[in-house]
C-alpha angles and dihedrals in degrees: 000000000000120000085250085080100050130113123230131210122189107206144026099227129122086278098053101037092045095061099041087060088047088047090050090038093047089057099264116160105178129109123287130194124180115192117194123194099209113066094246137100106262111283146180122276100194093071096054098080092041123031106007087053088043093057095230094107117057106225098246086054083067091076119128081214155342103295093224095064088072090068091040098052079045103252118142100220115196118193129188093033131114143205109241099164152355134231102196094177098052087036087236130146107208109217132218083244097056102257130113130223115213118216145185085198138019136201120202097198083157098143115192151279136243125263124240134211119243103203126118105292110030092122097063118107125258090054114128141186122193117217102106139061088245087048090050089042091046094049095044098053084045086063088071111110093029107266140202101255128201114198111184113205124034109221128113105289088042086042083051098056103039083053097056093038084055091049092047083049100261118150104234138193121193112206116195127187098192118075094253141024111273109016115207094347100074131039112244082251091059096034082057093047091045086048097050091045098048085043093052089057097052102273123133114217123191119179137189077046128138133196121234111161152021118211124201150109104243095329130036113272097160144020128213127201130209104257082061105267123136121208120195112247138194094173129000123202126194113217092170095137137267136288113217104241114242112148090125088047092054099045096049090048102244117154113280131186116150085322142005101302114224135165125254089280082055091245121143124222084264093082090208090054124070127172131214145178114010106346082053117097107190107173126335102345143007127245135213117200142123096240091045091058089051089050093048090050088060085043099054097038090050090043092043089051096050084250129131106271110222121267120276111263127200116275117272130214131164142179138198115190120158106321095334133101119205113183130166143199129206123350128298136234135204092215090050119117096237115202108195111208110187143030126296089189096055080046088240116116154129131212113197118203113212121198111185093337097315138094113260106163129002129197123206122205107198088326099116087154091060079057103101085032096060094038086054086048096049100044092040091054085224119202117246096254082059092047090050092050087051102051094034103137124161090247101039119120128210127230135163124204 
């Protein structure tokens, strides 16, 4: 075969790899070139903010797989290399180095990148972001000494990491803009709980809290908010979210919307380009999730083959901080009745999202066992006699909000 018939994959994510493995495992015999824009082999993200900053898993251990699989399932896997256009005439990715990669398809798994604030002082050392295996490793090695931490945002990555520094000894202080932990990702019952949790452990937590300035002479030594206090500050870490990264989308004039827009097969209008994981925005909204990146890697190897791609499944999060597991299953809504089964003293509980009668989301507090239930639950839109039968334990208690 000529490389004209090759696919190519940017990116070495969940989303990229994954589908290189279901190409390869569908009976695809093309091609494929994966291009990855860090110098290691391709690696898990869920672990950086646990157990890499934590100091219990090694880096290397962080690997998806043995390097040395890619050459033997027959991918070229280029590291260290980065997209810089697209010739969608000619179906050619150009290359940092100079070169260019023919294809007969393409896959952008680009993911995202972090945000940064843009407030005085961002520019100071000893400000970190945490999306990448070097930023794990440079703010883990900046835990040593125990530190006074600032993590801004408190959603789950920032929750994560204020979690593990606390754990390292760190002392750590969690600021919040919104009025509450966990906007639009958690329901008021399991932002309490996550406050109370975080607080019980030594971390301060403001909300409704905004961050105006950093302080500091070369490197950050103090953060100001907006309603004028100053906290004292050794490293400061923005956990404000991700930007799905589009910049070859958008100058090769594909469709972008807060993400790159595809259809349900995850093709773009470009019939050669597809999209998948979280630079892939498939319906309403785009999400940004291990387990949706997965998904989108089946998706895009079964689409790409002719074959049928598997069925959508519910959304899937999940969260690991000190002893305690939050997953949940499907999006969430602010307008959504909420019934709570369980106990958030005895740190067990379930909090069931109703939309017109039915579940459509469902959070699980250290209850991994209540997880295909509540997968089943959630897909099937059960009605809420079905959802009580479910989650019917002897020590459950009821509550409707």
């Amino acid at each position: 075969m000529s490389a004209a018939d090759a696919i190519v994959i940017v990116g070495t994510g969940a989303a990229g790899v994954g589908a290189a493995f279901a190409l390869r495992s569908a009976g695809c015999t093309a091609p494929i070139v994966l291009i990855g824009d860090e110098p290691h082999p391709p690696y898990d993200r869920p672990p950086l903010s646990k157990a890499v900053l934590l100091g219990r898993l090694p880096p290397e251990r962080t690997q998806m797989r043995r390097q040395e699989i890619y050459a033997q399932r027959g991918f070229d896997l280029r590291l260290n290399r980065q997209a810089v256009a697209l010739d969608r005439t000619a179906r050619r990715v150009l290359l940092d180095d100079g070169s260019a990669i023919e294809y007969a398809q393409l896959v952008l798994a680009t993911g995202a990148r972090p945000r940064r604030l843009d407030v005085p002082g961002a520019d100071l050392d000893c400000i970190h972001v945490l999306r990448t295996l070097d930023d794990a490793v440079s703010l883990r090695d900046a835990l040593v000494g125990s530190p006074r931490l600032l993590v801004v945002g408190g959603g789950y990555l920032g929750l994560e990491a204020a979690a593990s520094a606390r754990k390292r000894g760190a002392h750590v202080t969690v600021v919040e803009c919104a009025a509450r932990l966990l906007p639009h990702v958690a329901s008021d019952e399991m932002a309490r709980f996550v406050r109370r949790l975080h607080e019980t452990e030594g971390v301060e937590i403001r909300t409704g809290a905004t961050l105006r300035t950093l302080h500091g002479t070369g490197f950050v030594q103090q953060a100001e908010l907006a309603d004028g206090t100053r906290i004292d500050v050794d490293r400061v870490l923005f956990a404000v979210g991700a930007m799905p990264e589009t910049s070859l989308a958008v100058s090769s004039g594909l469709a972008v919307a807060d993400g790159i827009q595809v259809d349900a097969s995850l093709r773009t209008e470009d019939p050669h380009i597809w999209a998948a994981g979280d630079v892939a925005r498939c319906g309403p909204r785009r999400v940004e999730s291990i387990a949706n990146a997965q998904h989108h890697a089946r998706i895009v190897a079964a689409s790409i083959l002719g074959q049928v791609p598997p069925r959508a499944e519910p959304a899937w999060f999940w969260t690991d901080q000190y002893e305690v597991k939050l997953q949940t299953v499907g999006l969430l809504r602010e307008d959504d009745e909420k019934l709570v089964r369980g106990s958030p003293l005895r740190r067990s509980f379930a909090v069931l999202h109703l939309r017109d009668g039915r579940v459509s989301a469902i959070e699980l507090l250290n209850r991994i066992g209540d997880l295909p239930a509540a997968r089943r639950l959630v897909a099937a839109g059960a009605t809420l006699d079905e959802a009580q039968l479910a989650f019917q334990h002897p020590d459950h208690e009821r509550q409707i909000a």
